[in-house]
MIKOLZA-228841 format. One record per residue: x, y negated, z of N, C-alpha, C, O in turn; residue number from 1; residue in one letter. Coordinates in steps of 0.2 Angstrom, whole numbers. Each point is the difference from the previous one (the first is absolute). Example, Ala and Ser with C-alpha at 12.3 -4.5 7.8 and 13.67 -1.06 7.14 Angstrom:
n.px, n.py, n.pz, ca.px, ca.py, ca.pz, c.px, c.py, c.pz, o.px, o.py, o.pz, num, residuo
66, 28, 39, -4, -6, 0, 4, -6, 0, 5, 1, 3, 1, a
-7, -6, -7, 4, -6, 1, -4, -5, 3, 3, -6, 1, 2, s
This chain:
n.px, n.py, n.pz, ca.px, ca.py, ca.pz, c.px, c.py, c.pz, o.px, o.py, o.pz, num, residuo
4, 6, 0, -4, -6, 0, 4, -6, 0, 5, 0, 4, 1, x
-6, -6, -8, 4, -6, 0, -2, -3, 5, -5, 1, 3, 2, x
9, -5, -2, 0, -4, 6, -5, -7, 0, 0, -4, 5, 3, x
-4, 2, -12, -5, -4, -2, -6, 4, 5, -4, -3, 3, 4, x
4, 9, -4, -6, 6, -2, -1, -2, 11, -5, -1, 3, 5, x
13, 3, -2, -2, 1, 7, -3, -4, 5, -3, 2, 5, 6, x
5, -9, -8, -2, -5, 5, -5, -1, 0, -4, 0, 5, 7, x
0, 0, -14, -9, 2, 1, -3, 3, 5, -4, -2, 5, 8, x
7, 8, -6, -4, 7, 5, 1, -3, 8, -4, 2, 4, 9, x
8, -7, -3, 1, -2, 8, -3, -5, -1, -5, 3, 2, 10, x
4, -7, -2, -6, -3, 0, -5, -1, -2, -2, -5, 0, 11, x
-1, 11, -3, -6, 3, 2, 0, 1, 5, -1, -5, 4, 12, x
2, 12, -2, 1, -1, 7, -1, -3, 5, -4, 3, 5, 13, x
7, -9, -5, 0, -4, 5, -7, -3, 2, -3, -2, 6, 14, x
1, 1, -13, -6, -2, -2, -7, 3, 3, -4, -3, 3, 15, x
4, 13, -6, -5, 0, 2, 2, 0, 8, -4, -2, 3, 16, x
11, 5, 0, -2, 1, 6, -3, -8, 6, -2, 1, 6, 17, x
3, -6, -9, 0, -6, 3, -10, 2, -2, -5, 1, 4, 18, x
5, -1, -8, -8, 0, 0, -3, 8, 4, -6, 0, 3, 19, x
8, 5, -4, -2, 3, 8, 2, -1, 6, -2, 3, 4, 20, x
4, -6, -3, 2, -3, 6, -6, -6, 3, -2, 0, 6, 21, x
1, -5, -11, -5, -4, 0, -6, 3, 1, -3, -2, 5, 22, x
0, 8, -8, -6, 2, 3, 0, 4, 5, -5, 1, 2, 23, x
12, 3, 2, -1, 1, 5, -2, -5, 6, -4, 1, 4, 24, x
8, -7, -4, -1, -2, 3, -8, -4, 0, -2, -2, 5, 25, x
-2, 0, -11, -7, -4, 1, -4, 6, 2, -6, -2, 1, 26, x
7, 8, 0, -4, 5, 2, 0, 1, 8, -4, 1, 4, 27, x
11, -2, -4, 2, 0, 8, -5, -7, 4, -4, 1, 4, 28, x
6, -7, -7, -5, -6, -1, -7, 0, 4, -3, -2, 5, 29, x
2, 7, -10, -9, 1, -3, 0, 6, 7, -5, -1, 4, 30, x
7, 5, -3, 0, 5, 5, -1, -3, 7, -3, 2, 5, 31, x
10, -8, -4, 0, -3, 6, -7, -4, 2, -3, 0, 5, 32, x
1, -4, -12, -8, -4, 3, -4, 3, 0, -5, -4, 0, 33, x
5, 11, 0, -7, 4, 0, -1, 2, 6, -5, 3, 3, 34, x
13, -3, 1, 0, 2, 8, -2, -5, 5, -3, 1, 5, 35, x
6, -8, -8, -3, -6, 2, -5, -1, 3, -2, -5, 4, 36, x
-3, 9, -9, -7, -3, 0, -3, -1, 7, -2, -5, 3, 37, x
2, 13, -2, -4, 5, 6, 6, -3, 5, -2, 2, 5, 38, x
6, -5, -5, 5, -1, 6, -4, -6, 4, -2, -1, 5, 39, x
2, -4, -13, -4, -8, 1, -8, 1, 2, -3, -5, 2, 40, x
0, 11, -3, -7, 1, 2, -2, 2, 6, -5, -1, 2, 41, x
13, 6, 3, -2, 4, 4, 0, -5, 7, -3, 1, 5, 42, x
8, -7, -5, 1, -6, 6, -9, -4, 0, -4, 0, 5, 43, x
3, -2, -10, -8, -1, 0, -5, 5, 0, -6, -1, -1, 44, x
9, 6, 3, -5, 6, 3, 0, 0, 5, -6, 1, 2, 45, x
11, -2, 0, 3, 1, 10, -6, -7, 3, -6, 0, 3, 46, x
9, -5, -6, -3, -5, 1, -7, 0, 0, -2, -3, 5, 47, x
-4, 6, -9, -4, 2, 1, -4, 2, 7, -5, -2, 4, 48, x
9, 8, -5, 0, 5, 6, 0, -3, 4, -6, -1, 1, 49, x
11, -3, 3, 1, -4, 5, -6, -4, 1, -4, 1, 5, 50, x
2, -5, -10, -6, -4, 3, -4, 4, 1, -2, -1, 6, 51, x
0, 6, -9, -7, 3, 2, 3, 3, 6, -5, 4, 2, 52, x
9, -4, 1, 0, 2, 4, 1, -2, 8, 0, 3, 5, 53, x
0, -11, -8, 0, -6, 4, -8, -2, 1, -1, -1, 5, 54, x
-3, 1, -9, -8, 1, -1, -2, 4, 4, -4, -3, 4, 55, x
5, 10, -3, -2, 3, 4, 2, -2, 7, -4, -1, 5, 56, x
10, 1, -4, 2, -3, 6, -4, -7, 4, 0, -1, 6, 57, x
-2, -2, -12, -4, -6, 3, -6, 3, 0, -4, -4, 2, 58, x
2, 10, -5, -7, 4, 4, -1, 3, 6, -5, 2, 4, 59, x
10, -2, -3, 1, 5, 7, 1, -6, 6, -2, 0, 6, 60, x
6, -5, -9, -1, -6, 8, -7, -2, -2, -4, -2, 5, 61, x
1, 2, -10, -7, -3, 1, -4, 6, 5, -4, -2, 4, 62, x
5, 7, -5, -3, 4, 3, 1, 1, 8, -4, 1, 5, 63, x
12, -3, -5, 1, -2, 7, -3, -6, 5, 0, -1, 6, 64, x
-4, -3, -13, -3, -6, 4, -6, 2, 3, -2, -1, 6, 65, x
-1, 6, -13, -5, 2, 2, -2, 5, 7, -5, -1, 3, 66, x
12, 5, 0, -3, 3, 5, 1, -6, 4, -5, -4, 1, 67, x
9, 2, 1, 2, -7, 5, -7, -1, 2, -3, 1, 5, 68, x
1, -4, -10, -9, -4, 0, -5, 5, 2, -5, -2, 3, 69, x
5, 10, -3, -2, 2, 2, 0, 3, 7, -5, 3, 3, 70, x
12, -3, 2, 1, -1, 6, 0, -6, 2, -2, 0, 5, 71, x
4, -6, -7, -5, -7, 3, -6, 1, 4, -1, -1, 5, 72, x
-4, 4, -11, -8, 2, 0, -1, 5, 5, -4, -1, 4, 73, x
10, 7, -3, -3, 2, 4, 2, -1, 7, -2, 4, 4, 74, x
7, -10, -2, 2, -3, 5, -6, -4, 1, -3, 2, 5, 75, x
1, -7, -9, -6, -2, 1, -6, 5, 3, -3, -1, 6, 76, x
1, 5, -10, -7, 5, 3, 1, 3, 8, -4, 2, 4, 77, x
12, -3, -2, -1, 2, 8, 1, -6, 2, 3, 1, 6, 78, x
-5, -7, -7, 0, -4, 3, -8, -1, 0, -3, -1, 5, 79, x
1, 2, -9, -7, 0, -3, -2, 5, 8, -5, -2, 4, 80, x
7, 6, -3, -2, 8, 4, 0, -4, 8, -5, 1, 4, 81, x
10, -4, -3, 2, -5, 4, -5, -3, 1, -5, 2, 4, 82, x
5, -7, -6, -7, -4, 0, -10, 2, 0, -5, -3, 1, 83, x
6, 10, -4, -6, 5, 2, 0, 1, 7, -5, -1, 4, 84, x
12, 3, -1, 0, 0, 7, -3, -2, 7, 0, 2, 5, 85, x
-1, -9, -8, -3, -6, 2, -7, 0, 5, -3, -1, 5, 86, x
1, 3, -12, -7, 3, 1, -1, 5, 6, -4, 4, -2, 87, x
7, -2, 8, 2, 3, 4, -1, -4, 6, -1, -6, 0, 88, x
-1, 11, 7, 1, -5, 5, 5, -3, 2, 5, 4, -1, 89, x
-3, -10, 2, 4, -4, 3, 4, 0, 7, 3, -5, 3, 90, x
-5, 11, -2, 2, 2, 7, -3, -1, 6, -6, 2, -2, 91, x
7, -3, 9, -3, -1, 3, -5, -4, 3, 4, -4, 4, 92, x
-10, 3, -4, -2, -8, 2, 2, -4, 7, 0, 2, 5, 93, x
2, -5, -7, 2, -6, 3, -7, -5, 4, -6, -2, -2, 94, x
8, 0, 10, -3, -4, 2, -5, -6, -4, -6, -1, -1, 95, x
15, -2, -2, -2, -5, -1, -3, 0, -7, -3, -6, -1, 96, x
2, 11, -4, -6, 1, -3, -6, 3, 1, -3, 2, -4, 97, x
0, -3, 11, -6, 3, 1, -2, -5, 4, 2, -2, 5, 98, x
-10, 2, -8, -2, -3, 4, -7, 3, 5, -5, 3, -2, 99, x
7, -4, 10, -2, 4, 6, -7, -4, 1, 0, -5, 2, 100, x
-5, 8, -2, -4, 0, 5, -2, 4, 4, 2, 6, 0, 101, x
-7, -8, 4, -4, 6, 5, -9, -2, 3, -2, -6, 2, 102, x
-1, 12, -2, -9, -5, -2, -3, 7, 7, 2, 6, -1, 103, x
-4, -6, 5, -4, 2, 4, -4, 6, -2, -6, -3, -1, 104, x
5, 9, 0, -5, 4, -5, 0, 7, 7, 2, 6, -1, 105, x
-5, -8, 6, -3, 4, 5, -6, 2, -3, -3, -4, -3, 106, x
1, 11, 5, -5, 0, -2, -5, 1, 5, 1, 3, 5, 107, x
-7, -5, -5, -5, 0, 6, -1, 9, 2, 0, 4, -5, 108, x
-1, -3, 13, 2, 6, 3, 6, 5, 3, 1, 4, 4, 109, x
3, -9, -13, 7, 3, 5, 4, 1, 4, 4, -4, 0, 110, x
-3, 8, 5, 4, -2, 8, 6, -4, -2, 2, -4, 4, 111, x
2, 5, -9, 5, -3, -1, 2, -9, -7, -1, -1, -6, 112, x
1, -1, 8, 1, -7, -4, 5, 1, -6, 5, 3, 1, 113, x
-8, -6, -9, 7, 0, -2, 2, -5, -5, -5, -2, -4, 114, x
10, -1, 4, 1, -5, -4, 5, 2, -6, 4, 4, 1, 115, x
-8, -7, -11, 4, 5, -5, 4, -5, -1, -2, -6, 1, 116, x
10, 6, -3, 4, -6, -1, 2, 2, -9, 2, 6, -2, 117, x
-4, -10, 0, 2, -1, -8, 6, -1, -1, 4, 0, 5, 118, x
-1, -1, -11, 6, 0, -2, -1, 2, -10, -1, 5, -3, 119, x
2, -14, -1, -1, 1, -5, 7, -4, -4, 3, -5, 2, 120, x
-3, 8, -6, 6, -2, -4, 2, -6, -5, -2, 0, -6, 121, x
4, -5, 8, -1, -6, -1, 9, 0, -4, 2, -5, -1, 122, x
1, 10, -1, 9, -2, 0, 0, 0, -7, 6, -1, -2, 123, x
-12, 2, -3, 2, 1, -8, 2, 8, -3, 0, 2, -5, 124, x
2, 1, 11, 3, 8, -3, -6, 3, 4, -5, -2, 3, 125, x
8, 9, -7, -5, 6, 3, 5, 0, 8, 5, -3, 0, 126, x
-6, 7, 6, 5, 2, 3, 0, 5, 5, -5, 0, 4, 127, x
8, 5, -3, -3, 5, 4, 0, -1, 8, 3, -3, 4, 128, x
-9, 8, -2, -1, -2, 6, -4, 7, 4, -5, 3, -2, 129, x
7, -2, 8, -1, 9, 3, 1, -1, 7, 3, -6, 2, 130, x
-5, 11, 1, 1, -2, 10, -3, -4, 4, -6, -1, -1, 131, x
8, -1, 3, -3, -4, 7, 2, -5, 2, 6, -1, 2, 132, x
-11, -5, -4, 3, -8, 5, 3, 1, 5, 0, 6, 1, 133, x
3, -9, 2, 2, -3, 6, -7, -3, 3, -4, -2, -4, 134, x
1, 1, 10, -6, -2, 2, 1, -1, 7, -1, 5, 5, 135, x
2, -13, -4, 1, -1, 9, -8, -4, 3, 0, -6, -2, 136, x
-2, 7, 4, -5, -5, 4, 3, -6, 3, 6, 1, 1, 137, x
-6, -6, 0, 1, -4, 8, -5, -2, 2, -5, -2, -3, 138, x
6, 3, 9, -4, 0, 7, 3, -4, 5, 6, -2, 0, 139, x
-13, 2, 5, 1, -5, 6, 6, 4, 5, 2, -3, 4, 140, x
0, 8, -5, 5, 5, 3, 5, 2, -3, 4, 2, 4, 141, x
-4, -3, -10, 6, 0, -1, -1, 3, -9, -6, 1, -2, 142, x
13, 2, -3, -1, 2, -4, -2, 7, 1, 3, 4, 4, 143, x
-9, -3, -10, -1, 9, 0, -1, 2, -6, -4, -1, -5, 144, x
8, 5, 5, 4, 4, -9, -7, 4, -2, -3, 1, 6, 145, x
0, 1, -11, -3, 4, -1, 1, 9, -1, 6, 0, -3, 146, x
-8, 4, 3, 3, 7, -1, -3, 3, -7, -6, 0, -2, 147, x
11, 3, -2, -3, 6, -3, -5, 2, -1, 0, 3, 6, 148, x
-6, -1, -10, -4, 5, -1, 5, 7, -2, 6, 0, -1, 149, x
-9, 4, 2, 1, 7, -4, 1, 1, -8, 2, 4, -3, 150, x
-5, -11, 1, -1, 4, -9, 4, -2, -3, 1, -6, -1, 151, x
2, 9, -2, 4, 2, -6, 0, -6, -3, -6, -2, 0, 152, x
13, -4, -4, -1, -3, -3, 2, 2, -11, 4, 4, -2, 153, x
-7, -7, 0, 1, 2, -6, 5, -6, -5, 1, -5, 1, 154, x
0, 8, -4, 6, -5, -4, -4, -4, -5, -4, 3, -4, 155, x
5, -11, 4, -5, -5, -8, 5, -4, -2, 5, -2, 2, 156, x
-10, 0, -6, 4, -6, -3, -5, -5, -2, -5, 1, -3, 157, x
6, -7, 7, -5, -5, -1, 1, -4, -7, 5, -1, -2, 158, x
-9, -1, 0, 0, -3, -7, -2, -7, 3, -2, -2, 6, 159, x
5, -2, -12, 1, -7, 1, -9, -1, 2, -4, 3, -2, 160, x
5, -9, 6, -9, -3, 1, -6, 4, 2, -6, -2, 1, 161, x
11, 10, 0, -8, 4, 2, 3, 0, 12, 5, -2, 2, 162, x
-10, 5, -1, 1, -1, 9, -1, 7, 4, -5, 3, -2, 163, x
9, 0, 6, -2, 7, 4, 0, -4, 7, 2, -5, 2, 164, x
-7, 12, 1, -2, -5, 7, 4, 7, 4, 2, 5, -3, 165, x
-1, -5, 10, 0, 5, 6, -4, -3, 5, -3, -6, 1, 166, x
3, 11, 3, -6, -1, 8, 4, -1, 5, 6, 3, 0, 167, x
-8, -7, 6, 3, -1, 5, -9, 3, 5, -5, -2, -1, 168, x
7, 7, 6, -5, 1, 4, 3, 0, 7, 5, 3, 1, 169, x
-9, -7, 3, 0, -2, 8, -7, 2, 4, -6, 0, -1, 170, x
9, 1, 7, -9, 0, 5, -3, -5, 1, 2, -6, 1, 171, x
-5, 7, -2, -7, -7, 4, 0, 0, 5, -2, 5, 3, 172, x
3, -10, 2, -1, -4, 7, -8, 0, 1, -3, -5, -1, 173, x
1, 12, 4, -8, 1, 3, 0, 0, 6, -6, 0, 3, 174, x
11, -1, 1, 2, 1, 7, -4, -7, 5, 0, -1, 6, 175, x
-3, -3, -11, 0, -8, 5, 2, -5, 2, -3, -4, 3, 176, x
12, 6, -6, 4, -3, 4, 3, -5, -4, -2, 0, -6, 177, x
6, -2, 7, 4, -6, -3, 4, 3, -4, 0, -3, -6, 178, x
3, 8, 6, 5, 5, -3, 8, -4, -1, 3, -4, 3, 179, x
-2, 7, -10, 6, -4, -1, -1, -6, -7, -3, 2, -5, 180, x
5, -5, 5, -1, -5, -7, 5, 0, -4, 6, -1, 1, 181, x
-9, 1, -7, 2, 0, -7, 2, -6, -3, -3, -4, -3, 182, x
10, 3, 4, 0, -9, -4, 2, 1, -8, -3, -4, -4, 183, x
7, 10, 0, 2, 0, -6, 0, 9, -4, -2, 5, 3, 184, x
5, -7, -6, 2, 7, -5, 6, -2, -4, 2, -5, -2, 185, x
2, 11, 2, 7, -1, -1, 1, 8, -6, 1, 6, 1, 186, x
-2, -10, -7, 1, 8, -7, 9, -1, -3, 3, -5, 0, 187, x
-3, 10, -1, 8, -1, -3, 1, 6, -5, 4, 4, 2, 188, x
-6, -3, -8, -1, 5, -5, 5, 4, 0, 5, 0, 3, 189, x
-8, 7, -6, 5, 6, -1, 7, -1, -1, 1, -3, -6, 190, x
5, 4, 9, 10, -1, -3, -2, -7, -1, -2, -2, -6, 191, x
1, -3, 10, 1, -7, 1, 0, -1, 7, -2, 3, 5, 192, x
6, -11, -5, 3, -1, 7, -4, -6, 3, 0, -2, 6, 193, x
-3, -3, -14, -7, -7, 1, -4, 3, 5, -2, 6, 0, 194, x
0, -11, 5, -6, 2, 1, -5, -6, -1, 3, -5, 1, 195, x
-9, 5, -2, -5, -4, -2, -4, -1, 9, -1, 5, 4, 196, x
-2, -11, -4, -3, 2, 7, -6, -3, -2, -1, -5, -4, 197, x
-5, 8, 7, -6, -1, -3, -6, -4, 6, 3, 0, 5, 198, x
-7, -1, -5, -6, -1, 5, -4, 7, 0, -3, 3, -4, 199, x
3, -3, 10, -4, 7, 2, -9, 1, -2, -3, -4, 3, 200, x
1, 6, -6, -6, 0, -4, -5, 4, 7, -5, -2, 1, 201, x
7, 7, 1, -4, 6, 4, -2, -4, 5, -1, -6, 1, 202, x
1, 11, 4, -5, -2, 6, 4, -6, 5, 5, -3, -2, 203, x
-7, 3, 6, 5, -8, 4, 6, 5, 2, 4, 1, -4, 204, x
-6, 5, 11, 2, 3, 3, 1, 8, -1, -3, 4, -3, 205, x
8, -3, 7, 0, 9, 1, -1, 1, 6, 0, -4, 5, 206, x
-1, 11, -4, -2, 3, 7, 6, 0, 6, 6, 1, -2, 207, x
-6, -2, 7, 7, -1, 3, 0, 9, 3, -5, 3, 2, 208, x
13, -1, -3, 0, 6, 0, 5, 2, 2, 4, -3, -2, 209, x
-2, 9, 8, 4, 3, 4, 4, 4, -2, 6, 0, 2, 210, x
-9, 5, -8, 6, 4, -4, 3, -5, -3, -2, -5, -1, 211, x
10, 10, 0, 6, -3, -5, -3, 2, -8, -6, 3, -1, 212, x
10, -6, -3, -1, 1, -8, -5, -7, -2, -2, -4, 4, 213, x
2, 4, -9, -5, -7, -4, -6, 4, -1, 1, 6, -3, 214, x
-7, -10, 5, -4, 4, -2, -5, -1, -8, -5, 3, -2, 215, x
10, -9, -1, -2, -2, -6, 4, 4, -6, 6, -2, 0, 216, x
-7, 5, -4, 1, 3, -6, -2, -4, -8, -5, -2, -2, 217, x
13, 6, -1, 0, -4, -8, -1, 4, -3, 3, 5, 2, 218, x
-6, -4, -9, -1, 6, -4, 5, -2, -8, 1, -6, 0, 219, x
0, 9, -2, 4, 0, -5, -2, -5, -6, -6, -2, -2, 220, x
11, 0, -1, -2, -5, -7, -4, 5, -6, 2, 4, -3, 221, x
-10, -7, 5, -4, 2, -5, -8, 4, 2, -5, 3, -3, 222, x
10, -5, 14, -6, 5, 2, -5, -4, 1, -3, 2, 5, 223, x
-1, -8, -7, -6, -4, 2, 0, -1, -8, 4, -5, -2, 224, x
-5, 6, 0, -3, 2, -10, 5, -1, -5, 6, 0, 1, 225, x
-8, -2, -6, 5, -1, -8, 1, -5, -1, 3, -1, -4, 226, x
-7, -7, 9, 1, -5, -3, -3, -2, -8, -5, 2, -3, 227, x
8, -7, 2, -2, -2, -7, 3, 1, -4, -2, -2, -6, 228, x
């Protein structure tokens, strides 16, 4: 082969291989932006994800608001429970909520006298009330306590503005004589320390008498009727 002949043949050569070269490389090109693509689509995926996942999340603190308000509520309803409780007696009646009287209601024939002492609720509350006054006479002789009856007292509860009465029973001065004289009445309600002092409604006097003990007796709150 001349040596005209050979430099043809080498650059050819050169030629085609520069031009395979060139398409290896625009495929390579074309290969690498096809990988690109899904790379540039998969970060605004994530991103996606993420918000919606922050959306949920601000579903669940709303949800969280939501029990909150629903234990508020039901903080409230035992307060509410609270305030039903109200409606309850008020404890024990007190003196100074009550107002004392006392009215003379012997009854004709009876050997014994007896005076009913009221007791009405003037305090605004219901309040309960059980046992036995306190219940002293005074006298030209001095002070005379009254005694127990036998009967059983029962446990109430007075409501505002209504009245429970008990009995006070003493002897009748039949004897002629001067006896002993009655200047007052002295009540002091069940578990209380007031005492209220009254004007004596019954007879002037009592029998003068040699036995010990009183011979006057108190019956239980509720034993001289229901009141009003």
């Amino acid at each position: 082969m001349s040596g005209n002949r050979r430099k043809a043949f080498l650059v050819s050569a050169v030629i085609v291989g520069g031009a395979m070269l060139m398409t290896a490389c625009q495929d390579s090109d074309a290969d690498s932006g096809a990988t690109q693509a899904p790379s540039t689509a998969t970060p605004g995926g994530k991103e996606a994800s993420t918000s919606g996942s922050s959306s949920t999340g601000g579903g669940s603190q709303g949800g969280g608001k939501d029990s909150a308000g629903k234990s508020s509520g039901g903080q409230g309803t035992s307060a509410g429970t609270g305030t039903g409780g109200s409606g309850k007696s008020g404890g024990n009646c007190r003196t100074a909520d009550l107002k004392i009287t006392a009215q003379d209601s012997t009854i004709t024939g009876d050997p014994d006298g007896t005076v009913a002492v009221t007791l009405k609720n003037i305090g605004g509350h219901d309040c309960a009330i059980s046992g036995f006054a306190g219940v002293d006479l005074k006298t030209s002789a001095g002070s005379l306590s009254a005694k127990r009856t036998a009967e059983k007292p029962s446990p109430g509860v007075l409501k505002s503005g209504k009245s429970v009465s008990f009995g006070i029973t003493y002897p009748l001065n039949t004897s002629g004589g001067s006896g002993v004289r009655i200047t007052g009445l002295l009540v002091t309600p069940p578990n209380e320390t007031k005492t209220v002092t009254l004007a004596w409604p019954g007879a002037a006097t009592l029998p003068v008498t040699d036995g010990t003990g009183s011979p006057v007796k108190v019956g239980p709150i509720g034993s001289a009727g229901q009141g009003d």
